[in-house]
N, C-alpha and C positions, 0 to 999 in steps of 0.2 A: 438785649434780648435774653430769655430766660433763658436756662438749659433745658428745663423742660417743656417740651413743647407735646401739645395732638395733633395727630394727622385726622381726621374725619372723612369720610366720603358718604356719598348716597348716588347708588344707580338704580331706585327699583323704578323710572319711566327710560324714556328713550335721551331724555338729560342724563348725563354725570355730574354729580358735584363734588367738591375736591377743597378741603384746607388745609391750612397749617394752624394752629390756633396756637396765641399764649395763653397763659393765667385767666386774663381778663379779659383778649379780644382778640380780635382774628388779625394775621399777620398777612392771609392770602386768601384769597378765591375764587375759583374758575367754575364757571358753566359749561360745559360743553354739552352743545348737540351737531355730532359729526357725521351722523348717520352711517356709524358701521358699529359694529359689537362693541359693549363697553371690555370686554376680554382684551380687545388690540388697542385700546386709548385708556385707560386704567393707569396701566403702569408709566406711559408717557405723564399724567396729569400727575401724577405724585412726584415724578423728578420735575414737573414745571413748577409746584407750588413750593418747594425745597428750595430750587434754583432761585428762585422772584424773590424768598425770605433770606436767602443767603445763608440757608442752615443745610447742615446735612443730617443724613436719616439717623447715626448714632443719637442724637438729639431728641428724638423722639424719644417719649415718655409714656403716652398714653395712644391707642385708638380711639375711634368713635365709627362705629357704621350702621348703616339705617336697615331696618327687616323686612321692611315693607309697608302695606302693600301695595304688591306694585306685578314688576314682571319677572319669573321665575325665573328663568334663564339669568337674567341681570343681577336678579339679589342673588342666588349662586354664587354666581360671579364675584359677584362684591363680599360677600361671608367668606371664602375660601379665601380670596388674595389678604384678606385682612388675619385672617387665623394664621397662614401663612408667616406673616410682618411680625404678627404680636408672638409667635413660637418664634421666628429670627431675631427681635428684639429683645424677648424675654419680657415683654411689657405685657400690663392688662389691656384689654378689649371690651368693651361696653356697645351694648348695639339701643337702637331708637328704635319707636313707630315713625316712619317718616310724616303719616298725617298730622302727631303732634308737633314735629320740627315746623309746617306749614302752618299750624293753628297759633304757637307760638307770635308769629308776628301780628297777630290782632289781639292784642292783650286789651287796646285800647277801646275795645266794642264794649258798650253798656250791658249789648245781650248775650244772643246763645250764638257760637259760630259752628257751620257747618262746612266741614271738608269734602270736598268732592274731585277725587280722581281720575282717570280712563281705567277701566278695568275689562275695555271691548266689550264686544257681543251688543253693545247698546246697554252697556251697564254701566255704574260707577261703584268704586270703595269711598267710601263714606264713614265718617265718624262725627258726630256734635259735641261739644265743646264750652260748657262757661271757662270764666278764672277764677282764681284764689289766689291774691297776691300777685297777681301777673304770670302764674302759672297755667297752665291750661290742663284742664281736668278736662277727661274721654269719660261721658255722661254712661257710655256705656261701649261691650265691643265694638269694632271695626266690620264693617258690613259690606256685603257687595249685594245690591239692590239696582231694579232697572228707577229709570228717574222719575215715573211716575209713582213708586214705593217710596222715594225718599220723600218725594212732597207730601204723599200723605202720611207718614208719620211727623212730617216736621208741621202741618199745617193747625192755625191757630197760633202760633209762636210771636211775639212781641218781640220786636227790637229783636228780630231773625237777619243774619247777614251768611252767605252763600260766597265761596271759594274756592278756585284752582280751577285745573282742567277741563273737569266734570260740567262747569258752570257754561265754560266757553263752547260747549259739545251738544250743551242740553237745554241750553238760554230761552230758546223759546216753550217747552216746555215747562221748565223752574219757574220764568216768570208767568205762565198763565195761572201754573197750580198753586204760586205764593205770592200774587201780585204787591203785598206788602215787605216783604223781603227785598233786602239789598243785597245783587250781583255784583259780584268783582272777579275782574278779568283774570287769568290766569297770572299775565306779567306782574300785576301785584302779589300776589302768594310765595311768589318761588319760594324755595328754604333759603335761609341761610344759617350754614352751618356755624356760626359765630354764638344762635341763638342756645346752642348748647350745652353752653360755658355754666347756664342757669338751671338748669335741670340735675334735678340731685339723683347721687348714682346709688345704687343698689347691688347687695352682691346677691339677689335671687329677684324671681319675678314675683310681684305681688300676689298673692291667692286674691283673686277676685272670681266673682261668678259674670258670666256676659250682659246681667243690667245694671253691675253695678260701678259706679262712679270712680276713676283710675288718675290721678295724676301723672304729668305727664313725667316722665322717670328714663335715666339712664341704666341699663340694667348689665351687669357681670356675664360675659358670655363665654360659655365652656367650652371646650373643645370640640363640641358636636353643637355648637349653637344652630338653629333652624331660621330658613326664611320665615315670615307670617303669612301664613298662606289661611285663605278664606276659603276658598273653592279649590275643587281638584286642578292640578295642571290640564292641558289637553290631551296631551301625554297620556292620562289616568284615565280619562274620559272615554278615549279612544279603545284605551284596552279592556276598559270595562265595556264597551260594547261587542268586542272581540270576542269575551267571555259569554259576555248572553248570548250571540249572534251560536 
């Protein structure tokens, strides 16, 4: 086993995911969905995936944690215990989009893959997606759109295929507005964090503008790194009506 190893995690849904990874591949990986805060099973799944590798946390070399988008509270969660680790380790921190870690496992589509999340209210986070080398390029930002917006920007599209969450929430829909699109169930998407062994890290974030074309990247996160957030929390929402009210 190498000395160095990554820890990774992603909680921006109501999953945790949790690894250890070597060099070249994943030593351990856990899904959890427990249904209670990822704040009270967080720390549990990192001593499970430790224990199951037979390594302990000095070992730890690198982080990996996902930005989103997903659920505020959660990614929180997840950014702080990991800055936390990487200041007690002294190690670097890299964070993800987690819709790229999902797009990741369909390198093998001819066409354009579209990621689709829960983002409530009858919405989704949505990102499209071709490759380049087996990478997955984000054709443009990350979006939170209700599902008949997503269809019609995606509509016309060849060799269009449709995943995650989003798809299992919105199936009747997706399939009327893109009857030529292939749906795939949530259970084939999951992440797996193994896939981020291939993604090259970055010690800043790209300058891009929101239409333009992003490969998918690990990126160097600071001491104040940020969830990805699209829309206001509720939170925001609420006090802004506070304000006008």
């Amino acid at each position: 086993m190498s000395a160095e190893l990554t820890l990774a995690l992603d909680c921006g849904s109501t999953e945790l995911f949790a690894a250890l990874l070597d060099r070249e591949k994943s030593l351990v990986e856990l899904a959890l969905d427990l249904g209670e805060p990822h704040s009270r099973t967080l720390m549990a799944a990192f001593e499970k995936v430790l224990d199951l590798a037979g390594a302990d946390l000095s070992a730890v070399a690198t982080l990996f944690v996902g930005r989103g988008p997903g659920s505020f509270s959660s990614l929180r969660i997840g950014l702080a215990a990991m800055q936390g680790l990487a200041q007690g380790l002294e190690c670097p921190l890299y964070s993800f989009v987690g819709l790229d870690l999902m797009a990741a496992g369909f390198a093998f589509w001819p066409g354009a893959v579209a990621i689709l999340t829960d983002a409530r209210r009858g919405q989704v986070y949505w990102a499209l997606y071709h490759f380049h080398n087996g990478t997955p390029v984000r054709e443009f930002s990350c979006r939170v759109d209700d599902p008949g917006a997503v269809a019609a920007r995606l509509a016309g599209r060849p060799d269009l295929l449709l995943a995650g969450r989003g798809v299992d929430l919105y199936r009747e829909t997706l399939a009327r507005e893109l009857p030529s699109a292939r749906l795939v169930e949530s259970a084939f998407s999951r992440p797996r964090l193994e896939r981020l062994l291939r993604f090259p890290r970055l010690e800043a974030e790209p300058g891009a503008g929101p239409e333009d074309a992003v490969p998918a990247s690990l990126v160097r996160a600071g001491k104040q790194a940020s969830p990805l957030y699209i829309r206001p929390s509720d939170a925001e929402i609420n006090r802004r009506r506070q304000e006008t009210a």
